[in-house]
N, C-alpha and C positions, 0 to 999 in steps of 0.2 A: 544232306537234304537242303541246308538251309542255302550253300553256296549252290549249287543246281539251280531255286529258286530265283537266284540272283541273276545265273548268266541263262533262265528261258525267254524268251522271247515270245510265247504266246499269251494271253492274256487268261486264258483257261488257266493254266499252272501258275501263273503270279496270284491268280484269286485263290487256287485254293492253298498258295503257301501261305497267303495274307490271313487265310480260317485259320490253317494249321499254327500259325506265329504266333496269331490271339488266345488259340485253346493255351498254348504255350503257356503264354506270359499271366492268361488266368490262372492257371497253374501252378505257378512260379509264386503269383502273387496270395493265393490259397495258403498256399504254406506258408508264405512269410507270416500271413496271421493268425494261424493255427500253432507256428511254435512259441512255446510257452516262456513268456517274459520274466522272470524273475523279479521276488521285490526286493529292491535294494537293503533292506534292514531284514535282521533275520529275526525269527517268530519262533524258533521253536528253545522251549525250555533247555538249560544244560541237562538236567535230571532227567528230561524225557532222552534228550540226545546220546546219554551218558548210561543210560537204562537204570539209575539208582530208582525211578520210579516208575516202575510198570504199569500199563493201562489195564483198570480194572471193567473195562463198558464203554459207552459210545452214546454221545448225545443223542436223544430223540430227534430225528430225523424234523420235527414239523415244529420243534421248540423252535419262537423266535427271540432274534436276538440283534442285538444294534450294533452295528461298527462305523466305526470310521477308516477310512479310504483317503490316504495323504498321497497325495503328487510329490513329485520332485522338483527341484528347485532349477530355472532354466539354465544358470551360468553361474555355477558354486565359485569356480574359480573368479569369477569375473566380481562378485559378492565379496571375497576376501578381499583383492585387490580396491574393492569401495572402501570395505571398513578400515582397512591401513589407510586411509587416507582422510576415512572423515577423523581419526581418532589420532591424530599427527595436528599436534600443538602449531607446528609450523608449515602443513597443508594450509593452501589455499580453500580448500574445500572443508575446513575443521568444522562442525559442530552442523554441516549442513546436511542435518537430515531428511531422509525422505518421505514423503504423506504415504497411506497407507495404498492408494492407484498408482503412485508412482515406483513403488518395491514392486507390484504385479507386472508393470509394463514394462520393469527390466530385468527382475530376476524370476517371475510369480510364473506357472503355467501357463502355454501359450492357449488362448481361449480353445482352439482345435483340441489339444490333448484334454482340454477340461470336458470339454462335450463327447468325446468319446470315450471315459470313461463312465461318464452319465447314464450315454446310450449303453454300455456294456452291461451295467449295473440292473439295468430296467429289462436288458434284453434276459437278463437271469433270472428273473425273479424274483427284485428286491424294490423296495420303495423307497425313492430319497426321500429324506425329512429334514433335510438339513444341509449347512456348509455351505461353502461358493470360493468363486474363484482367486479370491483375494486370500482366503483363509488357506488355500490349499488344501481343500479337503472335501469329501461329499462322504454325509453321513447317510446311511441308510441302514434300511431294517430288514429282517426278511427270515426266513427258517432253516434249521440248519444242514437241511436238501439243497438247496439255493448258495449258500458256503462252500459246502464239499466241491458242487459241481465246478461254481466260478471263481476259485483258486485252487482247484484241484488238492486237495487236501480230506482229510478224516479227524472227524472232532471229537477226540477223544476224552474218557475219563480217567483220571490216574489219582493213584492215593499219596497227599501230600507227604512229603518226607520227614517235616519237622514240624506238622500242626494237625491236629485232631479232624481232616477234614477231607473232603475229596474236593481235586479241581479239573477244569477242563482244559485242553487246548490241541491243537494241530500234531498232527503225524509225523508231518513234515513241511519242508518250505513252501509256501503260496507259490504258485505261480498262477498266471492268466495269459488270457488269448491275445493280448491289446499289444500293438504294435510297438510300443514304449515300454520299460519298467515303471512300477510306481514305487514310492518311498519305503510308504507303512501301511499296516491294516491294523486299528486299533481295535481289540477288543474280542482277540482269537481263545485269549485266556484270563483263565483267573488264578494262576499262581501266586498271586501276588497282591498282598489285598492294601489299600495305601492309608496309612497311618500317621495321627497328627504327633507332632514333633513337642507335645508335654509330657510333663513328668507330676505324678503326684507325691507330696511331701510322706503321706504313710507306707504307701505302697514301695518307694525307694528304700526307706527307714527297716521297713517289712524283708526285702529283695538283700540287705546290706546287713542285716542284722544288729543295727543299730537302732538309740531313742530319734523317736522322729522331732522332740524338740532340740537336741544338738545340732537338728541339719540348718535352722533360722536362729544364726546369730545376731543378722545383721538388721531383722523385721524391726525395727527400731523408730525407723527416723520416716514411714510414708505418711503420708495425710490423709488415708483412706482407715474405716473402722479395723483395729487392735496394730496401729502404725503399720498396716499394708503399704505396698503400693497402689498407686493410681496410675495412668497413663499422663496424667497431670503433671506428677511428680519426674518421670521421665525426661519429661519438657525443659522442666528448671534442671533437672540436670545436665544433660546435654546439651540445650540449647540456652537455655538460662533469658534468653529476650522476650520481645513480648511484640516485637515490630513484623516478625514473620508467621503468618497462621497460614501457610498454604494458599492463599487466596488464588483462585484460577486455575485452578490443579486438580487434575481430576486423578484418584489413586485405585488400585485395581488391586482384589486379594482373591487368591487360588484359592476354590475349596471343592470337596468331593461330595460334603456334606450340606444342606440347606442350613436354613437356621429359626429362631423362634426371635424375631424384633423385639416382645415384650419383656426378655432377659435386657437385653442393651439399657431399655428403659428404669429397668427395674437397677442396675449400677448406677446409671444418673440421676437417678432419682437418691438411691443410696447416699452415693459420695456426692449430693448435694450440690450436682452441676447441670447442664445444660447441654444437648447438644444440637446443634443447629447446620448440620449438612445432612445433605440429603442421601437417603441409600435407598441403593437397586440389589436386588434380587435377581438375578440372571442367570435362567438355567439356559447352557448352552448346547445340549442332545436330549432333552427332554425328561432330567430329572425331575424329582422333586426341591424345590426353596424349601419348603418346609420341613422341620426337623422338631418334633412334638411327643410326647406320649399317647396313644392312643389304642384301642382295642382292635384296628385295626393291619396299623404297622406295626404296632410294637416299641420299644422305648429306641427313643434317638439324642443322642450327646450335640447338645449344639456348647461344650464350653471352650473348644477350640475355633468356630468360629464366634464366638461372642467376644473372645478376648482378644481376637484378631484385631477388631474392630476397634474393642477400646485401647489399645497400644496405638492402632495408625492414628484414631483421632484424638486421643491425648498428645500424640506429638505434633500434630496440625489439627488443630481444632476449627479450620477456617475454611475449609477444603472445597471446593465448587462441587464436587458428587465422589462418595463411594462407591465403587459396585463388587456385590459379591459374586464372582464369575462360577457357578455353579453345575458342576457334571458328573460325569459316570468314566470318562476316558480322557486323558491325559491331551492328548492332541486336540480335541471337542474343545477344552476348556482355553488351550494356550492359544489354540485358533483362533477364538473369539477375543481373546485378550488380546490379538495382534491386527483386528479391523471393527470393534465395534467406537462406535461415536458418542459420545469423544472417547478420544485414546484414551488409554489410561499410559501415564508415563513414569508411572514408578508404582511398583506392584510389589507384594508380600507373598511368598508361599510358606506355609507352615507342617508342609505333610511328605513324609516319608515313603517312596515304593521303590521293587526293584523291577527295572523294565526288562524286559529279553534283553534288548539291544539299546546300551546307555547312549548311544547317536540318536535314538529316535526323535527329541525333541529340539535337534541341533539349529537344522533350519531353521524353527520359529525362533529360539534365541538368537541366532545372528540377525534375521528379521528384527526384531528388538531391537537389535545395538543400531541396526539402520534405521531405524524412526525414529530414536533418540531414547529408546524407553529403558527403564535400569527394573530388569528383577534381583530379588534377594529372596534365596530357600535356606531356613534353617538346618544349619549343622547338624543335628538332632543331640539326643541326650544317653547317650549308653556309650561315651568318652568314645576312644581310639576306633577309628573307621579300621574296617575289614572285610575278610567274605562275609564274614557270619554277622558282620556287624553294620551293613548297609545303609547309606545316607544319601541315597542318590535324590532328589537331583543338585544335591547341596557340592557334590565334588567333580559336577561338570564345568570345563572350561570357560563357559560361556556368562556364565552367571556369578551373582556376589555370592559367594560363602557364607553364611552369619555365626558364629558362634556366640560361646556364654560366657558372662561372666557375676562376681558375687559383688554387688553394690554398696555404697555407703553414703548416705549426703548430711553436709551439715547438720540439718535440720528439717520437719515435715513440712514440704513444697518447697524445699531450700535447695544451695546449689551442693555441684559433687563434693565429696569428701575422699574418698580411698575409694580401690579396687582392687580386687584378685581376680583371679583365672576361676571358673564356677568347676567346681570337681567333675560335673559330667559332663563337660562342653565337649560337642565332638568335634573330630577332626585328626588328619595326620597326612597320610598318603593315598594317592584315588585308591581304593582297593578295585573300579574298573579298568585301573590301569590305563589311565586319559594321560596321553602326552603332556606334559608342562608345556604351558604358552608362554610366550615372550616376554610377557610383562612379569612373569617368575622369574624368568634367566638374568636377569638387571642385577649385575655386580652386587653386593649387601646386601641381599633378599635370604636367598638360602646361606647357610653357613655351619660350623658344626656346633657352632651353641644353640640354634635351633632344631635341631639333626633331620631337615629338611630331603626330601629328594630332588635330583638335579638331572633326572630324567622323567617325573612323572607329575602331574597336577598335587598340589600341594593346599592343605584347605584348614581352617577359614581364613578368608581374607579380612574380615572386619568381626565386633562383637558388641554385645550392650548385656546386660541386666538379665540374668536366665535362674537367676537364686526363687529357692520357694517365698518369695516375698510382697508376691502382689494380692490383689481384689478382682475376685471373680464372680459374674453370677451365672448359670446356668440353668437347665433342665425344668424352668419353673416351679423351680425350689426354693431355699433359701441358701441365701449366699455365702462366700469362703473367704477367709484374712488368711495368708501365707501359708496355702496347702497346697498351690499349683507353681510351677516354674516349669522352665524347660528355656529351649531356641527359638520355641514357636515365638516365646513372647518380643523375642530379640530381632526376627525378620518383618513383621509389618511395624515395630516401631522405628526400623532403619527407611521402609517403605516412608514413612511418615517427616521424617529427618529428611530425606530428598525433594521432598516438596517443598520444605521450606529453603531449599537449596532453589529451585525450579523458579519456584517465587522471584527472589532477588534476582535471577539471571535474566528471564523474562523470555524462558524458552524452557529447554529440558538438556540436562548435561546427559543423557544414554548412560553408556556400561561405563563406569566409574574406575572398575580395577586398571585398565592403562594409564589412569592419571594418580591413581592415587598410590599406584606403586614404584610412578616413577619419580614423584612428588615426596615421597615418605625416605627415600635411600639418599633424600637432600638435605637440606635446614630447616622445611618447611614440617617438618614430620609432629615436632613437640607443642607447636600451632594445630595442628591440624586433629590430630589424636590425644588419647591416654595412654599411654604405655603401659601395660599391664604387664609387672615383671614377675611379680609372686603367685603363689599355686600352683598345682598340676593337675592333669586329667590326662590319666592311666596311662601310655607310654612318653607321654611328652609335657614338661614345663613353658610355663608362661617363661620368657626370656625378654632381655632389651630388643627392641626391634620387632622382628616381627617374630611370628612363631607361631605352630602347629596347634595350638588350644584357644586363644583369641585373636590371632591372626596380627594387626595390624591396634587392635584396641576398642575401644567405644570413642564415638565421635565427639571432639569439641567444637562449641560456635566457629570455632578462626576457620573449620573447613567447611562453612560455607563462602566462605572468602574465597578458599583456594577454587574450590569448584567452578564460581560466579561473581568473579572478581568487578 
């Protein structure tokens, strides 16, 4: 037909091959947007996949529910090729990071693909509340009619496998109509519920079948009521000066949960100090800040974010603003962590989950490394990483590790004295099975006295202070001397340590582990660290060097030098 059309010569048959070409390529073009895109990150549970947990129901069809909606990144490859090069001591481009319009305009979704999946979203029946094009994400709301139809899926109910409960989630893979794949869709399930990275002193004591006063040997030497620690105390240990308080530095902490201000108050008021930075409350998908007892919610723990707080400003008490980035979805919160004003360039997570897909928060971490920002997720506290033993996002390649460790200083608000490995510090091998990155593979890294892996991500890379030995206050109650510990306490006080790094350089050194892995397998290591040789937790020892329970050590002043010379 279509060569006939070519060799007629009347103008009647050229017009109507010209109709029949267009029905064509409308046609042609129909389908192209009708077949179903796949989202690059996968959603569906192992156990739903695996059938260990069968669907007992199916969400009400007209229950709404919030997700988030992640694009893709334009030029992943072109992303990696930047960060070898901002993070190469001897690039001409080292340390020169990007503002948060300038990641969009060369890696971020092209505004076309932004808007069209806006309009898809709306044309389905859903309402954005949220997101933009910087974050990579548009958050919307809608019911769970509106889900099934516009990722083709079924919203199932299934009976948790190893918890008293029933959760929901997807059939099968999303897929959608839109001409492009998207990343992720956050917020399909609730397999997974995320959990702060402490530990309490009786309840371990309880679990271990031990006295719970043998576990605080070392509760001795802090300056807070029954020689706690303080986040004060931290300060003289590790940094011991008094020239660096973060000034200009604005510090950012992950949390799921809001929190009660008049706890925070109620510690400085206690330990008899003062605090004087300012903090945001920032719900980033329309949670609640608030975190209260009430007859209407019900009781809510704010002592994981309250302790957050006092670790990052015990270690920078000087800080231009903290914000507490607050949500319900993993992506929501790191989204906003990666373009609200001002940055935040060194951030603390302290909470535990396990996601379908351990890539889903990749992009925004590389993002990070390209605007200069350094996060650190605690370790967690139940020793040796496994399946059953999960620590994500503490053993993705992207981010600092934190582990624990058991303290000792001089004296109360004095400097360090001894260390060990804290028994529960976790860490070992990804059990997601994360390729080891480059800054692993460095000759004198892995070895058999650490009994390291040389093919997979290997974790923690750094540690501080995780013994039951600090001061807490909480719940609008009254307060705790050496019942809490854990990682949590260890990642926004390393948060807090980087700022005063930040400070002295008079910029932001980013993702820390290329320098400081290649920096520690030289002469610079016994400067720059503690070496924590003694203790174990559960299949692996503290060792010289580095190793699988505190990684690399707790920070001394000399590495602020190295960082911000």
């Amino acid at each position: 037909m279509h060569g006939a059309c070519l060799r007629s010569t009347t103008s009647f048959v050229r017009k109507s091959c010209s109709i029949v070409s267009a029905i064509v390529i409308i046609a042609l073009g129909l389908t192209a947007t009708v077949r179903a895109q796949y989202v690059s990150t996968h959603h569906v549970r192992d156990v739903v996949r695996d059938n260990v947990a069968a669907p007992v129901g199916r969400l009400p069809a007209n229950q709404v529910m919030t997700l988030n909606v992640v694009l893709p990144l334009r030029d992943a490859a072109g992303l990696e090729a930047f960060l070898e090069e901002i993070y190469n001591p001897n690039s001409p481009t080292y340390r020169h990071f990007l503002t948060v319009p300038e990641f969009t305009e060369k890696f971020g979704p092209s505004q076309a693909d932004y808007d069209a999946v806006v309009h898809y979203v709306k044309a389905n029946g859903f309402t954005v509340i949220g997101g933009s094009r910087d974050a990579m994400d548009v958050l919307i709301k809608g019911p769970v009619s509106a889900i099934e139809t516009a990722f083709h899926v079924s919203i199932m109910t299934y009976q948790h496998p190893s918890e008293n409960r029933l959760f929901y989630g997807p059939d099968r893979e999303p897929t959608t109509n839109l001409s492009f794949p998207l990343w992720h869709v956050s917020g399909l399930d609730s397999f997974s519920l995320p959990h702060p990275m402490l530990a309490k002193r009786s309840d371990y004591a309880k679990a271990h079948g031990v006295s719970a006063e043998s576990l605080v040997s070392h509760a001795t030497t802090g300056s807070g009521p029954s020689a706690s620690f303080l986040g004060s105390d931290m300060r003289a240990a590790y940094y011991g000066g008094t020239s660096l308080r973060g000034a200009g530095q604005n510090l950012g902490l992950f949390e799921y949960l809001g929190t009660d201000l008049a706890d925070l108050n109620t510690y400085y008021k206690n330990a008899k100090q003062t605090n004087s930075v300012p903090i945001t409350l920032l719900s980033t998908d329309g949670t609640s800040t608030s975190c209260t007892y009430n007859a209407a919610d019900g009781f809510c723990d704010d002592t994981e974010q309250t302790l957050d707080m006092t670790q990052a400003l015990g270690m920078a008490p000087g800080l231009s603003s903290l914000v507490m980035y607050i949500g319900s979805t993993d992506t929501a919160i790191i989204g906003a962590m990666t373009t609200h004003s001002p940055l935040p360039t060194t951030i603390g997570c302290s909470w535990g989950w396990t996601p379908a897909d351990p890539s889903t928060l990749d992009p925004y971490f590389k993002k990070m490394a390209a605007q200069g920002q350094t996060f650190f997720a605690a370790s967690g506290d139940n020793s040796t990483w496994s399946r059953r033993n999960e620590a994500w996002p503490a053993d993705d390649a992207n981010i600092v590790s934190v582990g624990g460790t058991d303290l000792t200083t001089a004296s109360a608000g004095g400097p360090w004295k001894s260390e060990t490995a804290w028994v529960d510090s976790g860490g070992g091998i990804s059990p997601d099975r994360i390729a080891i990155p480059s800054w692993q593979k460095i000759s004198g890294v892995i070895n058999s006295s650490n009994k390291g892996s040389t093919t997979l991500r290997n974790g923690p890379d750094v540690s501080a202070n995780a013994n039951f030995t600090f001061y807490t206050c909480a719940d609008q109650t009254s307060c705790l001397a050496n019942q809490y510990g854990g990682t949590s306490f260890a990642a926004p006080m390393w948060a807090g340590f980087i700022a005063l790094v930040n400070q002295q350089l008079g910029g932001h050194v980013g993702f820390i582990n290329p320098t400081i892995y290649s920096q520690n397998v030289g002469s610079s290591y016994s400067t720059d660290f503690h070496d924590i040789t003694s203790g174990k937790s559960g299949s692996y020892s503290a060792v010289t060097g580095y190793d699988l329970v505190t990684g690399w050590g707790s920070p001394k002043a000399g590495l602020i030098n190295s960082l911000a010379p």
